[in-house]
NUTIRO-400340 format. One line per 2 residues: their letters; for each residue x, y, z of N, C-alpha, C, O. Coordinates in nm, 3 decimals, padded with zeros to 5 digits, always signed. Each point is the difference from the previous one (the first is absolute). Layout:
a> X,Y,Z,X,Y,Z,X,Y,Z,X,Y,Z; ... .
***
This chain:
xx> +01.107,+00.443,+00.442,-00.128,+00.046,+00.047,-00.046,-00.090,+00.115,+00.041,-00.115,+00.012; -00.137,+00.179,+00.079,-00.008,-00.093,+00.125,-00.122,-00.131,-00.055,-00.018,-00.114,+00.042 .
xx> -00.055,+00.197,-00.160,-00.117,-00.089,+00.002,+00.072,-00.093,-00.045,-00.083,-00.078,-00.046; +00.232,+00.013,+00.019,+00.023,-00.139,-00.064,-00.049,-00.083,+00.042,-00.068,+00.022,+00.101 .
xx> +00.074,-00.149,-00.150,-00.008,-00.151,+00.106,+00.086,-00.043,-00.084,+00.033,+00.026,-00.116; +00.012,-00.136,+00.242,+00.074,-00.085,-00.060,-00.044,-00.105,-00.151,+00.094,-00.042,-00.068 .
xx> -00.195,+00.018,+00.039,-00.015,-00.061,-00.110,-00.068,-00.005,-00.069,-00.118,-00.015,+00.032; +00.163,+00.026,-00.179,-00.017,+00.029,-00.151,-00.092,+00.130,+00.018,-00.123,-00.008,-00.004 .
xx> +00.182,+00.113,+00.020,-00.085,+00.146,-00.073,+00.051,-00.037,-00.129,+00.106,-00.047,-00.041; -00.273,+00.102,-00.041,+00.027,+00.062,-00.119,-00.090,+00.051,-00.051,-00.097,+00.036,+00.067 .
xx> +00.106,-00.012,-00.244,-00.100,+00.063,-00.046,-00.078,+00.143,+00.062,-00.117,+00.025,+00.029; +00.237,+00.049,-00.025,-00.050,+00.121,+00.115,-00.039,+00.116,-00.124,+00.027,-00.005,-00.120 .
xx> -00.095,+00.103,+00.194,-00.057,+00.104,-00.090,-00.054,+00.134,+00.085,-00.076,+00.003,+00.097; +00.166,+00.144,-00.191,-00.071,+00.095,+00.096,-00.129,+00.021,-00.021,-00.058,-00.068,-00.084 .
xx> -00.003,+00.159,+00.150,-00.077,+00.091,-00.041,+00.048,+00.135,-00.068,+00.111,+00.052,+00.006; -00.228,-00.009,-00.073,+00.028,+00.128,-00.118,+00.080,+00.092,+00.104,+00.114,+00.024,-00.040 .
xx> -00.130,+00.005,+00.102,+00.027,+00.102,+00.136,+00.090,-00.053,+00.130,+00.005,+00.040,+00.116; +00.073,-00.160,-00.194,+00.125,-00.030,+00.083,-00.015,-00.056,+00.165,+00.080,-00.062,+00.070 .
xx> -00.198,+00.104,-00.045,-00.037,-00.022,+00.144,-00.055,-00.150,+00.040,-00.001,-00.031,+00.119; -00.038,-00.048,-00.202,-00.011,-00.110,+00.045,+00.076,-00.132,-00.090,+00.028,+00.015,-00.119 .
xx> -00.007,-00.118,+00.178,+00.093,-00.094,-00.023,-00.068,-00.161,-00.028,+00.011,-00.079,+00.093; -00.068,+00.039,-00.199,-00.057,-00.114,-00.006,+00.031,-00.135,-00.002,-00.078,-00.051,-00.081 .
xx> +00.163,-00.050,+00.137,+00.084,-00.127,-00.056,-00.102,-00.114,+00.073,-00.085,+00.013,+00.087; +00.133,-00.134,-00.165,-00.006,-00.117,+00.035,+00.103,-00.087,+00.078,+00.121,+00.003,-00.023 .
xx> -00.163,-00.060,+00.091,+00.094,-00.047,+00.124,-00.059,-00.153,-00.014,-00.105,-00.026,-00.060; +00.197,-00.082,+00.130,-00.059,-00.133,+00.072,+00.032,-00.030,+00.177,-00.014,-00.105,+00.063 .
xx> +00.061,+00.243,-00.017,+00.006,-00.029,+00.131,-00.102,-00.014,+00.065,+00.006,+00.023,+00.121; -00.089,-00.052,-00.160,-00.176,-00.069,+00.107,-00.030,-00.114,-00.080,-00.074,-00.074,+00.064 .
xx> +00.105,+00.018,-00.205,-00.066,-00.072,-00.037,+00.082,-00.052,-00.097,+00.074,+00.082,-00.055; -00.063,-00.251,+00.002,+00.066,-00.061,-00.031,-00.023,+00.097,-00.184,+00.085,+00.000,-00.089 .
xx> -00.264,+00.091,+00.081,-00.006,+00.070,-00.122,+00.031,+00.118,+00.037,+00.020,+00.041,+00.114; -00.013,+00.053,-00.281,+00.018,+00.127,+00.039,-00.109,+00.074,+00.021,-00.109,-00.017,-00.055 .
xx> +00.138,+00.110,+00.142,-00.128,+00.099,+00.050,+00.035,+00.158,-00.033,+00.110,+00.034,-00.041; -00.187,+00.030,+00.059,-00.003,+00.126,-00.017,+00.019,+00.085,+00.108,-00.093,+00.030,+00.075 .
xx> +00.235,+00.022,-00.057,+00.048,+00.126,+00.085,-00.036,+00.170,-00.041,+00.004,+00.050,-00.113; -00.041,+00.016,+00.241,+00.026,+00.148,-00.027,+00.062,+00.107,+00.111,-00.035,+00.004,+00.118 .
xx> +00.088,+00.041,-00.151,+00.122,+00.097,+00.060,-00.036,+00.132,-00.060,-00.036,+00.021,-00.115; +00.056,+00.090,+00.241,-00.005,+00.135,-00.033,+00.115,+00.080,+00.035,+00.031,+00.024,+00.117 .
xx> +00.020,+00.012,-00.200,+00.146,+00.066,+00.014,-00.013,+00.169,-00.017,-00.033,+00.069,-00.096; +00.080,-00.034,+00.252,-00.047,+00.183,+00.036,+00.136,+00.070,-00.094,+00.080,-00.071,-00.060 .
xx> -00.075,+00.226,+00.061,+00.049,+00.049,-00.054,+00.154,-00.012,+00.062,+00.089,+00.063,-00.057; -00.063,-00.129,+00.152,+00.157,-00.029,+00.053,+00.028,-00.104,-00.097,+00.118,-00.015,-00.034 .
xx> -00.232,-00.078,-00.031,+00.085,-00.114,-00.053,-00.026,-00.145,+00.116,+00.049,-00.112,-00.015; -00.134,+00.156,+00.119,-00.001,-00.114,+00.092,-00.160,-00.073,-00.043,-00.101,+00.046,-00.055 .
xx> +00.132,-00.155,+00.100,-00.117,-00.083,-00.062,-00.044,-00.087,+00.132,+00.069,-00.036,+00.095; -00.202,+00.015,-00.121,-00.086,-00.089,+00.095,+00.040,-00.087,+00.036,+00.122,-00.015,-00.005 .
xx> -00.216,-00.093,+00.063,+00.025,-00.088,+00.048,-00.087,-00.095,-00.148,-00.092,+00.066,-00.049; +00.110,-00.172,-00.001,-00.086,-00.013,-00.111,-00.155,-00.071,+00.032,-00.015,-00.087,+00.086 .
xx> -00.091,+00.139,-00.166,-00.124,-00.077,+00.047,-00.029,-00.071,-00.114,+00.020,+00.035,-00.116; -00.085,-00.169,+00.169,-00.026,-00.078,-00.138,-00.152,+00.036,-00.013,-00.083,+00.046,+00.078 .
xx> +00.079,-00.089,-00.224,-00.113,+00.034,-00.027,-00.111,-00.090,-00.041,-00.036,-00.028,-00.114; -00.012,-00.011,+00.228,-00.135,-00.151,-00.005,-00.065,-00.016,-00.122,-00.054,+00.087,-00.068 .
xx> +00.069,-00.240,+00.042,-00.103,-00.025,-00.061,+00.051,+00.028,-00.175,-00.064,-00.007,-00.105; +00.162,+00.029,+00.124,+00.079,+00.024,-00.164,+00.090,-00.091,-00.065,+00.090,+00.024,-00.080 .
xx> -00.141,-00.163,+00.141,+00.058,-00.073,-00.039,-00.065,-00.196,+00.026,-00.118,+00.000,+00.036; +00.170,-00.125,-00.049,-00.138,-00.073,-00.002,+00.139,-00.143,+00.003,+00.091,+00.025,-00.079 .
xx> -00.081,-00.104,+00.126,+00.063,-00.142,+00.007,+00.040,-00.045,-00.141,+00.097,-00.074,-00.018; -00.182,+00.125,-00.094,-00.008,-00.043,-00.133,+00.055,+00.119,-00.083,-00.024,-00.003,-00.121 .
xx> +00.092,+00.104,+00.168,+00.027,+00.109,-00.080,+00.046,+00.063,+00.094,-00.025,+00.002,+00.120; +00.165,+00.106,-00.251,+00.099,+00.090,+00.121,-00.013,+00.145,-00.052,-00.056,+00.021,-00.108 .
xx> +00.098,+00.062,+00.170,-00.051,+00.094,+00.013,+00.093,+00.070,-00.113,+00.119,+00.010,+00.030; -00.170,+00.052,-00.186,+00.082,+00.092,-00.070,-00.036,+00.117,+00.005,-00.115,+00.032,-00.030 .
xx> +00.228,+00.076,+00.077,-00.022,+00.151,+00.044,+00.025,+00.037,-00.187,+00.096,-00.047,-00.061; -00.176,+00.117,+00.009,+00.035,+00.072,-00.115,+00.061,+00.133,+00.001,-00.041,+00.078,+00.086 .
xx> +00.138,-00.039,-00.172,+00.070,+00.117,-00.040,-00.094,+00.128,+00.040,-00.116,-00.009,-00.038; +00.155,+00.131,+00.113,-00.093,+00.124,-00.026,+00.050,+00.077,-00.103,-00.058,+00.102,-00.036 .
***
């Protein structure tokens, strides 16, 4: 997928409706942050946007199961 980065994706999760793509990444930050990706009906996916403010120097970011 293009939205990879090079370092540590994880903890990824769809949406009910397949169309969006939720993971945690540390490519901006020594913590993990919160990625989102929208993947069209080809199967092609965004570019990923993080999502501010979802995360804190003192705590990392856990995406829960849908």
């Amino acid at each position: 997928m293009s939205c990879n980065t090079s370092l540590m994706n994880s903890w990824h999760s769809f949406s009910p409706n397949g169309r969006w793509l939720v993971f945690s990444s540390k490519s901006r930050s020594p913590y993990t942050q919160m990625f989102l990706t929208h993947i069209d009906a080809d199967g092609r996916d965004t570019p990923p946007i993080l999502i501010e403010n979802s995360t804190a120097s003192n705590r990392a970011v856990n995406i829960p199961s849908l």
